[in-house]
Backbone bond lengths (Angstrom), bond angles and torsions (degrees), N, CA, C in turn:
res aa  C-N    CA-C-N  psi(-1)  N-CA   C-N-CA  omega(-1)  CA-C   N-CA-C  phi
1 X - - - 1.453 - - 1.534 107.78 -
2 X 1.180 113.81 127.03 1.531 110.26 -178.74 1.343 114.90 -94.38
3 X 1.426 135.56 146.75 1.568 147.18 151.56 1.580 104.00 5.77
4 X 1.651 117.12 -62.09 1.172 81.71 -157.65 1.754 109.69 -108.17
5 X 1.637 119.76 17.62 1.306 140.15 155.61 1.776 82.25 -43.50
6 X 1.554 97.60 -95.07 1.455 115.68 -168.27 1.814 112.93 -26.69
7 X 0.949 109.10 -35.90 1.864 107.78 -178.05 1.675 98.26 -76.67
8 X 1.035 119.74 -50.77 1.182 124.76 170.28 1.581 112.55 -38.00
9 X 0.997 119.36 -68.70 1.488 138.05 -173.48 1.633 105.19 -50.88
10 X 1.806 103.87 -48.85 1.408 90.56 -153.06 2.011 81.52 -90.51
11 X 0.975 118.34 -27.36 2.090 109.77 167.43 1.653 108.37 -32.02
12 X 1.531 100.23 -37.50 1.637 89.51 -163.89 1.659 100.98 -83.63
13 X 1.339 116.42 -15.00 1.685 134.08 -152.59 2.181 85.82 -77.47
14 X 1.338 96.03 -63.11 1.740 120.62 -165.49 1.802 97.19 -72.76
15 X 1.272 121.72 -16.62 1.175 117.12 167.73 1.942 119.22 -81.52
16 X 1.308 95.75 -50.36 1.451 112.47 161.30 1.210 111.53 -38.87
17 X 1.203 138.35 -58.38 1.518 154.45 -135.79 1.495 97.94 -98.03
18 X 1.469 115.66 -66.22 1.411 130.35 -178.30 1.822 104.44 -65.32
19 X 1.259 131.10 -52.62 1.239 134.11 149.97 2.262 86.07 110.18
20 X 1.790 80.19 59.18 1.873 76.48 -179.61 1.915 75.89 -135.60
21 X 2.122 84.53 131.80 1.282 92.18 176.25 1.464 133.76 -66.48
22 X 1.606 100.17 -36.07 1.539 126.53 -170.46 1.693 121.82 -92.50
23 X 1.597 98.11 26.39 1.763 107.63 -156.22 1.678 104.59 -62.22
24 X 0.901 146.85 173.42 1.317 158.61 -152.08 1.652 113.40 170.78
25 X 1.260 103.07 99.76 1.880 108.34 -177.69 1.471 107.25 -86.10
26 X 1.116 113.61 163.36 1.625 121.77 146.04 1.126 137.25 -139.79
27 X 0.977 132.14 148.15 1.457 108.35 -174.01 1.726 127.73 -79.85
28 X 1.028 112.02 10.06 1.882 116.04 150.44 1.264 113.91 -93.85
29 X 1.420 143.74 0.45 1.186 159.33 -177.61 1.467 111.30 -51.80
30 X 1.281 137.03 151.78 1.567 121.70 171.02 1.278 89.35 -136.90
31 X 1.238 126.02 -170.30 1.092 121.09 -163.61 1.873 99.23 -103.12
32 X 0.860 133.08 -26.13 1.339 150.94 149.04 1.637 100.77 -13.22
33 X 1.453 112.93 -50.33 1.075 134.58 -160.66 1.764 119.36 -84.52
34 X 1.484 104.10 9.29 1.228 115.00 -165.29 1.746 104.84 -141.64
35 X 1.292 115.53 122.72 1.657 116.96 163.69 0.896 123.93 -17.84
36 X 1.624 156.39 94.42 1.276 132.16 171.52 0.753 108.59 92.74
37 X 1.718 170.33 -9.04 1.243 164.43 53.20 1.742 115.09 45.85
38 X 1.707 97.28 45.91 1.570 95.31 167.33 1.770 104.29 -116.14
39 X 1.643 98.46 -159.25 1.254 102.07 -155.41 1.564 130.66 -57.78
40 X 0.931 93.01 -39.73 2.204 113.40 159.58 0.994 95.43 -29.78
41 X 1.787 111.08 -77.39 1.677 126.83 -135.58 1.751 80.28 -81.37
42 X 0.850 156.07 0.07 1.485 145.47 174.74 1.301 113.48 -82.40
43 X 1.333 114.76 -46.69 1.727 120.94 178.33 1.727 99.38 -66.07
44 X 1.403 111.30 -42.48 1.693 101.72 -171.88 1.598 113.17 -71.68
45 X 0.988 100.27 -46.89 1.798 111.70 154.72 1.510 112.44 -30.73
46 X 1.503 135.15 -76.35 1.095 140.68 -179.63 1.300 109.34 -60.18
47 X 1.421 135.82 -25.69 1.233 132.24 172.87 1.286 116.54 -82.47
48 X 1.235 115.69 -24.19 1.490 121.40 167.36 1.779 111.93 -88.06
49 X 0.585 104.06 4.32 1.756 111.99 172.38 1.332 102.06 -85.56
50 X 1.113 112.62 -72.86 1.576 132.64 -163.96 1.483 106.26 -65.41
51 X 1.454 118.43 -35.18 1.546 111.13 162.57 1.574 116.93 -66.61
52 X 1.194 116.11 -38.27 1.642 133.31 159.14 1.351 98.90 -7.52
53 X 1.355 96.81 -82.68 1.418 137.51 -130.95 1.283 115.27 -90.34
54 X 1.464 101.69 -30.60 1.608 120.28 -158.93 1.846 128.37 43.83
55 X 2.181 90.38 51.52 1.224 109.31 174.26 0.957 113.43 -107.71
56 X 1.490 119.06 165.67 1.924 103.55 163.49 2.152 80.17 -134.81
57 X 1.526 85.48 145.46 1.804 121.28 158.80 1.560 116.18 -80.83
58 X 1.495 116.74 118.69 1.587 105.49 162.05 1.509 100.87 -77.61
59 X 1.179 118.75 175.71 1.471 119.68 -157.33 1.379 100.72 -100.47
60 X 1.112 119.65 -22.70 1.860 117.96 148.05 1.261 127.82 -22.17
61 X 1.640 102.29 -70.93 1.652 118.71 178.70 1.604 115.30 -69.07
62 X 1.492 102.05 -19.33 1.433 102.08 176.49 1.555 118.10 -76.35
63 X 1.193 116.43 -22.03 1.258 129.11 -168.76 1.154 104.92 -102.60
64 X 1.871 133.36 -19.41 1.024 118.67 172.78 1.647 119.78 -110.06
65 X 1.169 96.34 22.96 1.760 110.63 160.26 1.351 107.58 -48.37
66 X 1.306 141.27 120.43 1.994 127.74 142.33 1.553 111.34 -83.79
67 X 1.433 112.35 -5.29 1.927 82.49 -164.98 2.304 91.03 -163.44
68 X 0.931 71.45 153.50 1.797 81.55 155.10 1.034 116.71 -29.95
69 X 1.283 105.93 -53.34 1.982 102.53 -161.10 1.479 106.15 -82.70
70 X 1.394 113.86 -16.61 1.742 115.54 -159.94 2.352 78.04 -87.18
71 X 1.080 102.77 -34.01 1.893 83.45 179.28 1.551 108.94 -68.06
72 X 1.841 122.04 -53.77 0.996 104.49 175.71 1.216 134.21 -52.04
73 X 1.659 122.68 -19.54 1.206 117.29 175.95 1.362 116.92 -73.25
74 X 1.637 121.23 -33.77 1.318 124.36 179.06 1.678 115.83 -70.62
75 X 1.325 102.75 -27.09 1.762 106.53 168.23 1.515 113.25 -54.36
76 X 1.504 101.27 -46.38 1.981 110.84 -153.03 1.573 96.18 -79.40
77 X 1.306 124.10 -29.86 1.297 116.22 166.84 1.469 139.50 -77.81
78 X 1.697 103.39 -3.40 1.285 130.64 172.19 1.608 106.38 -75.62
79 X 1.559 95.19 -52.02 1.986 91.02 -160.65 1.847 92.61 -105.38
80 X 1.493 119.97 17.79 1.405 103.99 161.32 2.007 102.58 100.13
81 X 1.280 107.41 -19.16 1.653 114.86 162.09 1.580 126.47 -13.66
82 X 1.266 103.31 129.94 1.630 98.58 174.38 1.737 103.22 -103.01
């Protein structure tokens, strides 16, 4: 699965969740950077990733995410991603 499969995937995941039709990610994005994208909607977000995905986050890496791209990168190295 490549980088931007996975951004794709998880746009539709954080759109679902947040409940915004027209969402558009990037990967410098933080979550700051998104409607509704506070602390709640972050744990349901990450829980819906990882069911996605069939990853799990130690709560380290979860906390030391800054942006979009730092999750897609931690996804693509989970399921083998280029």
């Amino acid at each position: 699965m490549t980088h931007e499969q996975i951004l794709e995937r998880l746009t539709r995941i954080v759109a679902e969740t947040l409940d915004i039709d027209d969402l558009v990610l990037e990967p410098g994005m933080a979550a700051a950077d998104v409607p509704g994208w506070d602390s709640l909607s972050h744990v349901q977000i990450i829980v819906a990733v990882e069911r996605a995905f069939g990853v799990r986050f130690r709560t380290g890496e979860i906390a030391s995410m800054a942006n979009v791209g730092e999750l897609v990168s931690r996804v693509a190295t989970r399921v083998g991603g280029t």
